[in-house]
N, C-alpha and C positions, 0 to 999 in steps of 0.2 A: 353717745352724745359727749361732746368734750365738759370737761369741770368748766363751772361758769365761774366768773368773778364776780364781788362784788361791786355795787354799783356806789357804793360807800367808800373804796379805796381809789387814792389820786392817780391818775393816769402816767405811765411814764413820759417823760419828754421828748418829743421830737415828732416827723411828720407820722401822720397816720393813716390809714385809706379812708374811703368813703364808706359809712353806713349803709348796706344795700336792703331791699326788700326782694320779699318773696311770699306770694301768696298760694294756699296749699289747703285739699279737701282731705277728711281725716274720717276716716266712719265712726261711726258714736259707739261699736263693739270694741275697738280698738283702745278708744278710755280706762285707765287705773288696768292695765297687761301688764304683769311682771316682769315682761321683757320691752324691750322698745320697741314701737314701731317706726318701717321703713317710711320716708316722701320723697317722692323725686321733687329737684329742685334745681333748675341746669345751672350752669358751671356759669356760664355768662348771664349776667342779670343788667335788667335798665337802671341806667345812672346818669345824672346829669348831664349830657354833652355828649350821649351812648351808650355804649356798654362797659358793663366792669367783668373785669375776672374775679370771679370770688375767692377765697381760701378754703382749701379741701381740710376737713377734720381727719385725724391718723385713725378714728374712728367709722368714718364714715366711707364709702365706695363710689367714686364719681359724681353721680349726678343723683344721688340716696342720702338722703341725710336720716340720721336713728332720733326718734324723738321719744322720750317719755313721758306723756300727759296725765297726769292724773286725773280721777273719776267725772273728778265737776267742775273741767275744764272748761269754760266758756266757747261756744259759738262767739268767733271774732275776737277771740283772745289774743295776743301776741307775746312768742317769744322770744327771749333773746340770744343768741349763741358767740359768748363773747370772743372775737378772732377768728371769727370765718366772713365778715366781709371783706371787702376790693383787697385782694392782696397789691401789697406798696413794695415796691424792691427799694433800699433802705430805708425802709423801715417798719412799721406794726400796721398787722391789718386791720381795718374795720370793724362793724357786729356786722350778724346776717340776723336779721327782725322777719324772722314766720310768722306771715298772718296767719292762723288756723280756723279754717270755715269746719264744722265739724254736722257731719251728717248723716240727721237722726231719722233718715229712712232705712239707715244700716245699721240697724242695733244689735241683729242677730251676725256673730260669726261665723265664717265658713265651714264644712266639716272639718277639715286638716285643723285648724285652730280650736275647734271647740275638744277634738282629740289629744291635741297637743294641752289644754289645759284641764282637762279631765286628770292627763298622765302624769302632771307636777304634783310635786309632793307638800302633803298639809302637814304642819307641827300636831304632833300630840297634846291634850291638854296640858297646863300644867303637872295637876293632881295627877296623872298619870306619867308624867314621863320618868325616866329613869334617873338617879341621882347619881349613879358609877359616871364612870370615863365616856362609854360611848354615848351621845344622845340619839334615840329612835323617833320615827316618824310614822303618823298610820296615813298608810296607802290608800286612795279612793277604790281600787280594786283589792281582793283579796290575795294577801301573797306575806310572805316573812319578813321581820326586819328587818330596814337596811342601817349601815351607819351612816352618819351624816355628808362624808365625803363621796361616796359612793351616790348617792343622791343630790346631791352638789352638780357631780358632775353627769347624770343622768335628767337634771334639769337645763343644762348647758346644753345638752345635746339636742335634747328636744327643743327648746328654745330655735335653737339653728336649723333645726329641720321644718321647723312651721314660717319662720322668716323664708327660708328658701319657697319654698311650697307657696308661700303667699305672694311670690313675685317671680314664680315661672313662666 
């Protein structure tokens, strides 16, 4: 998801596109995931007089936008992503405003995900972790410590292979 702005800072000067909408169903398993999840959202959205071309985020893939909602995100909440509506040639684009209907007949994750977050790694208690250089982590499965980098990038991975999995 791109960094959002505040909605407290004055807008720069000059033309800017239209505020587009999009409305989007979200499973209730998908709420407060450590990693984002994917919605399709197409490229062309309804706008006054037609259609608009929206702004693609460097983060996002076509017609997928990453969203990260936390736990007690509302049914019919809206978000805002600031610079991904109507892109304007001279000059700033739009918001893109996600309706998010979120539905709580899918509470349960699919296997691939509920694997993929069995296999992230938990912090160690305080009282237990290590006070030297490296910090360790206990494993939901049994196996040796890893350091934190190492697990870093072993939750990047997995991350990326449950996102894929979930939209094959």
């Amino acid at each position: 998801m791109t960094q959002l702005g505040s909605i407290f800072e004055p807008e720069a000067p000059g033309p800017r596109g239209r505020d587009l909408h999009a409305d989007v169903t979200v499973p209730a398993w998908a709420l407060g995931l450590p990693f984002a999840y994917e919605v399709r959202v197409p490229l062309d959205l309804a706008a006054e007089g037609g259609y608009a071309r929206r702004t693609v985020s460097s983060l996002d893939s076509d017609d997928r936008v990453r969203l990260s909602l936390p736990s007690g995100f509302p049914t019919g909440g809206v978000v805002r992503l600031r610079g991904q509506g109507e892109a304007l040639e001279g000059g700033r684009p739009g918001d893109l405003l996600v309706h998010v209907e979120v539905d709580r007949r899918r509470a349960e994750p699919p296997p691939e995900v509920k694997l993929a977050l069995a296999a992230m790694p938990t912090p160690a208690p305080p009282a237990e972790a290590d006070t030297g250089a490296a910090v360790t982590y206990r494993l939901p499965v049994q196996g040796p410590s890893l350091d934190a980098n190492t697990l870093t990038w072993m939750a990047a991975l997995l991350a990326l292979v449950a996102a894929a999995m979930m939209f094959a």
